[in-house]
C-alpha positions in Angstrom: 33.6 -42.3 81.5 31.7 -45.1 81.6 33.4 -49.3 81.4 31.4 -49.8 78.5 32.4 -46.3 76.7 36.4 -47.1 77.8 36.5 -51.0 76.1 34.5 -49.4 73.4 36.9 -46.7 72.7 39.9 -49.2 73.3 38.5 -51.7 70.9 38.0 -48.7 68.4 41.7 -48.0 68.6 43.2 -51.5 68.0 41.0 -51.5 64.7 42.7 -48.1 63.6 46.1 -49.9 64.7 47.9 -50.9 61.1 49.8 -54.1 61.5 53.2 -54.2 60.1 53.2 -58.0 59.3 50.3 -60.7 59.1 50.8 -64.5 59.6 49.2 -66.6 56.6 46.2 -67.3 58.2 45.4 -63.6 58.9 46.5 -62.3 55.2 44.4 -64.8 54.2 41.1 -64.0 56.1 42.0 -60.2 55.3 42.4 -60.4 51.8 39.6 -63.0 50.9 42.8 -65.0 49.2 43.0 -68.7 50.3 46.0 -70.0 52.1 47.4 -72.6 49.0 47.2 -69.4 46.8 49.2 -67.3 49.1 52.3 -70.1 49.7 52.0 -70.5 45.5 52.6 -66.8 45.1 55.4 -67.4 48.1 57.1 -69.9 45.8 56.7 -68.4 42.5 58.5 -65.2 44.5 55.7 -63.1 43.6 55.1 -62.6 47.6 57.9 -62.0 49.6 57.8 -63.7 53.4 60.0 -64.0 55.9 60.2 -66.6 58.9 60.3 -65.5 62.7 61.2 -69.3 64.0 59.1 -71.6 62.8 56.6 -68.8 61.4 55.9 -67.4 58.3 54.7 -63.7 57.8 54.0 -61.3 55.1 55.4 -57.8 55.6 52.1 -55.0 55.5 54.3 -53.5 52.5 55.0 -56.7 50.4 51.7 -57.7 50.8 50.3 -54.1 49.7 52.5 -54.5 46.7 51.8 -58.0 45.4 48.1 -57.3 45.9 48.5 -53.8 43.5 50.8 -56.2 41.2 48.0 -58.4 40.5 46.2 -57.7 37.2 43.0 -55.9 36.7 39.9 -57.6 35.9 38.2 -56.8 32.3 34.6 -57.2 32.8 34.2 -58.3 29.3 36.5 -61.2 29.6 34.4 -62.4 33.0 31.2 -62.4 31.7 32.4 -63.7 28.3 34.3 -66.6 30.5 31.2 -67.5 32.4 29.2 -67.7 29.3 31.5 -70.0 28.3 32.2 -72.0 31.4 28.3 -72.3 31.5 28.2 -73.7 28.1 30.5 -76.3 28.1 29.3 -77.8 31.7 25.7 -78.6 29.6 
């Protein structure tokens, strides 16, 4: 096997890897969810966290949970919120 193939493969296999925990920043980036909005949901206690010393870390599970939690968009209210939103602002 070639070096490229082997740090190919090995990259390959740290994707397929499923954390256990992610740091803010991470559950952030992952989820497309900004940082303020996660440490609001931590405070309202709709996200549990835990601190490891100084840092703060969302198990995979709680984070799996809180996203399913969150409630499902009705496409009629978006586009009739937009309409509306787009309204006013003129």
């Amino acid at each position: 096997m070639d070096r490229w193939w082997e740090r190919h493969l090995a990259k390959t296999v740290r994707r397929q890897t499923t954390r256990l925990a992610y740091s803010i920043e991470r559950l952030a980036k992952e989820s497309d969810i900004g940082r303020s909005m996660i440490y609001e949901e931590i405070t309202a206690g709709r996200l549990i966290a835990r601190k490891v010393g100084r840092r703060t870390i969302v198990r995979r599970s709680d984070a799996l949970r809180w996203l399913r939690s969150l409630p499902s968009l009705d496409p009629t209210e978006s586009s009739r919120g937009s309409i509306e939103e787009a309204s006013s602002a003129s």
